[in-house]
N, C-alpha and C positions, 0 to 999 in steps of 0.2 A: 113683579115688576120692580124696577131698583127706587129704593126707597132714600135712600141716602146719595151724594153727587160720589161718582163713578171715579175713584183715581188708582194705580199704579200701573204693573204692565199691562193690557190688554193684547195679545198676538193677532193681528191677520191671520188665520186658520188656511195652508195650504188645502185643495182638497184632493186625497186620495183617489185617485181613478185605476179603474184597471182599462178601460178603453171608455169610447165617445159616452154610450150609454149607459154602463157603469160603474158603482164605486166598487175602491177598494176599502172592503166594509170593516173586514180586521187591521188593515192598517189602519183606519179610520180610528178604531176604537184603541188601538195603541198610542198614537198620534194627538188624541184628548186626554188618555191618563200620561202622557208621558209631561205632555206641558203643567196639566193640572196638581202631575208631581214635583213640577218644578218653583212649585210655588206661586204661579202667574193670575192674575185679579179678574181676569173675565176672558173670554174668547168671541173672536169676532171671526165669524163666517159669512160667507159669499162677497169679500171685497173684491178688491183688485187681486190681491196675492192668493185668494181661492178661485180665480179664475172665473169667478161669476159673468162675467157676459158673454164666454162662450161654453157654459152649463145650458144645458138644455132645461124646461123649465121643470119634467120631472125628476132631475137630480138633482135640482136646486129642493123641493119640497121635498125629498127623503131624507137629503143634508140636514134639512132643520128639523125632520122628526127624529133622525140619528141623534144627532150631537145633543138636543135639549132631552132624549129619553136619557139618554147616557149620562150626563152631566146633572141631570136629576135636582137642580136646586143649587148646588157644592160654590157654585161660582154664577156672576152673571154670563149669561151668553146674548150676544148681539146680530143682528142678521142684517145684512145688506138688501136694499129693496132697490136699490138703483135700478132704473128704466126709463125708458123713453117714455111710457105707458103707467099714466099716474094709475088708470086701474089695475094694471100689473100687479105695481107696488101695493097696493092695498091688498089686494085678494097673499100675496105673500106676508103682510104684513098679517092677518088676520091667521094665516096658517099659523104663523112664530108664536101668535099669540094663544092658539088651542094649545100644542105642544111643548108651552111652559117658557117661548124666550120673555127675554127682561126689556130691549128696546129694539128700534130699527134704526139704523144707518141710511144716511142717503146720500150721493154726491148728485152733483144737476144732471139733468136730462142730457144727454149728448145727440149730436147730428144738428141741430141747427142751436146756434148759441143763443142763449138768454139774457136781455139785457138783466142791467140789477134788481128791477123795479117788478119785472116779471119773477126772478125768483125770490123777491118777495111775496109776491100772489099765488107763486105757487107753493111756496112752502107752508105760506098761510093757510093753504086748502089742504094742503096735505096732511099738514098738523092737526087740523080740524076734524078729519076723519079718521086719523090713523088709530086704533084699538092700545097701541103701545107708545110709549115715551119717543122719542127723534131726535139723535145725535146727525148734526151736517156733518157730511164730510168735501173737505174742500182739496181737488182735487183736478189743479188746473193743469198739468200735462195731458189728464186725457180725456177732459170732458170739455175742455175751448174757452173755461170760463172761470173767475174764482171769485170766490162772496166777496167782496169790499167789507173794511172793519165795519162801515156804518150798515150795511145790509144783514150785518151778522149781527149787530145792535137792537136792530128793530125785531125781524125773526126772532131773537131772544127774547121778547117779550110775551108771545104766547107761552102759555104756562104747560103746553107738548113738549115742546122743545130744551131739553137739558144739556146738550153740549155739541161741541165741536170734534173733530180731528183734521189737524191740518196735515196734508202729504206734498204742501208745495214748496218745502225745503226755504222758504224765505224767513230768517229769523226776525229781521226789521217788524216784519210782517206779523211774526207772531207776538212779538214783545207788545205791538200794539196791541191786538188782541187781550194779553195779559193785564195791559193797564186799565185797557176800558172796560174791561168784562169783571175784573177784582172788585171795581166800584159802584156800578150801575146790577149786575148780575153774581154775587159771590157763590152762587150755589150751583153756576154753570160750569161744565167739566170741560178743562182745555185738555187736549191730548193732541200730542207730535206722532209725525209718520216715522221722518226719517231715524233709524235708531243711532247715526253719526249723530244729532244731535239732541237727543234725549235725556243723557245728563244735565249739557248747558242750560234745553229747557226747566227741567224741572227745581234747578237750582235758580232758576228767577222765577220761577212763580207756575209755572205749569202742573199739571194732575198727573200727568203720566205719559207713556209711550206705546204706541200700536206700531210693536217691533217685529218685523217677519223672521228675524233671525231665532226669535223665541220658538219658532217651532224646531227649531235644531237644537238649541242650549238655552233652552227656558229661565235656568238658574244664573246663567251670568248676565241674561237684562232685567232679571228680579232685582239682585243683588247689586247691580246698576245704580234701580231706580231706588233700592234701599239706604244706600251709599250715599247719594245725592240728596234726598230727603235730609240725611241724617248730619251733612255736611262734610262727611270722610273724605277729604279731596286727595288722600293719599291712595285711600281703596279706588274712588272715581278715579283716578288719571291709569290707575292700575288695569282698572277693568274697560276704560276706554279705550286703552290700548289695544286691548283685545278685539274689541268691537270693531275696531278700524281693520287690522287684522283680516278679519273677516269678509268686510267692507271691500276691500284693497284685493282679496282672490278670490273666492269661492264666487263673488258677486260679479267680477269682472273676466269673467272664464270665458271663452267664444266675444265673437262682434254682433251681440243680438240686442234689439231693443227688449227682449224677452230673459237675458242674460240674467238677471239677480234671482226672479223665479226659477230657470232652471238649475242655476246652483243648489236655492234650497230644496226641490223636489229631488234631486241628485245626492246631496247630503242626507236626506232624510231616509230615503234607499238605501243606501253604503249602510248608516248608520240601524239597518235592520228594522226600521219604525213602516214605512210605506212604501208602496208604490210609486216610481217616476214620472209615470205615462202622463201625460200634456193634453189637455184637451185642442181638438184642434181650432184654429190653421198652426200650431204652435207644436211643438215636439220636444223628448228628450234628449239631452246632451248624446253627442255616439262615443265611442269607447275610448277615443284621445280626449277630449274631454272631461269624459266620466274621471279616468286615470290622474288628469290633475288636481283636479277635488279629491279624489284618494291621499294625494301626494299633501294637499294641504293638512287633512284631517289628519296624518299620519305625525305631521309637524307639529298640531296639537295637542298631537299623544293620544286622541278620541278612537273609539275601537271603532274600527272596520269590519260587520258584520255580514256584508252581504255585499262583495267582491264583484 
């Protein structure tokens, strides 16, 4: 379990499928050594960007005996418990825990919204049972709801609970965060979704970035979040460039709420690391598509291995 507060890149772990039921296993395992070569500080599977709530529950529990046998200790790994079903989350929590993960993630329960005070209660309960450490993730596009700074105050004071990741793109929002949490909580880990804004984070006070683009180019939001640590604002604007880049096509390909995932399962393909397949109701780019993420990759000079 993580012993020390959790900071630099962390990736959303896409996850490899070959159809509904299941993985794709050797992508899977290229797709782990390819980030972990990339220099990256821990992996976070089953969030949003591994498509965890429409994983079925026995490919959610192979993910995590896969990726923590494979990973073997090297890095932490982190595993998403989001559910509706606080015993869900536990009984998954407690598998992460047999097979060697470091903590669990959680964003709130979705389908009926929670006022504050309740997910205070519940995360109190949760953290009280859970086998492993509890990073919130906040995560108000698609769960109805987001912690308030003071809600995320109080939850921090169970001694379960080690950090945050916020994926609601509000910087306002996070800078609070940073202020109250630096003086009341210093050993709590902030960590940003979006990776447009992971340098700026990190260069006021944040831990790090849980970047989905790092399952495509692991080494330029390592070197990102090294840059910015280190105050290089020549390499940072350099490498932000980049990122936007990124941001700006392969994210914005098709008119789908689904659009930035299937770029990177799309890019990850091309790029000969995995499988594209889409768990459903959600699908892979079709061949016009596919064609323009070719065309971008090709702009960044990244080899195209699988056409």
């Amino acid at each position: 379990m993580i012993k020390k507060k959790l900071q630099g890149i962390i990736p959303p772990m896409i996850t490899p499928l070959l159809s509904n039921k299941q993985l794709d296993v050797e992508g899977l395992e290229r797709l782990v050594e390819h980030m972990i070569g990339g220099g990256v500080h821990g992996l976070f599977i089953l969030g949003t960007t591994g498509e965890a709530p429409s994983l079925s529950y026995n490919i959610r529990y192979e993910l995590v005996d896969r990726v923590c046998g494979q990973v073997a200790g090297r890095i932490p790994v982190l595993v998403g418990v989001t559910d509706t079903s606080l015993t869900e989350s536990l009984h998954l929590a407690e598998r992460a825990l047999a097979v060697g993960a470091d903590a669990v993630v959680s964003a709130p329960p979705y389908y009926y919204a929670p006022s504050q005070q309740e997910l205070i209660e519940y995360y109190e309960d949760m953290a009280d049972h859970l086998p492993l450490p509890l990073f919130l993730y906040n995560m108000p596009s698609h769960v109805k709801v987001s912690f308030e700074p003071e809600t995320v105050r109080i939850i921090a004071r169970h001694p379960n609970v080690i950090g945050l990741k916020d994926s609601s793109g509000g910087m306002a929002y996070f800078h609070t965060l940073i202020q109250m949490m630096k003086k009341e909580h210093p050993d709590f880990s902030l960590l940003i979704g979006p990776e447009e804004l992971t340098a700026e984070a990190v260069l006021f006070g944040a831990d790090g970035g849980v970047n989905g683009g790092a399952n495509m180019f692991p080494r330029l939001y390592t070197d990102l979040y090294e840059s910015a640590v280190n105050r290089d604002m020549d390499k940072v604007l350099e490498l932000q460039e980049r990122v936007m880049y990124i941001s700006n096509t392969i994210y914005k390909i098709g008119r789908y709420g689904s659009s930035y995932l299937k770029g990177l399962k799309c890019t990850c393909s091309l790029l000969g690391i995995c499988s594209d397949f889409m768990a459903s109701p959600y699908h892979r780019f079709r061949k016009e598509e596919r064609d323009k993420v070719r065309q971008v990759l090709e702009s960044m000079n990244s080899k195209v291995v699988n056409p």
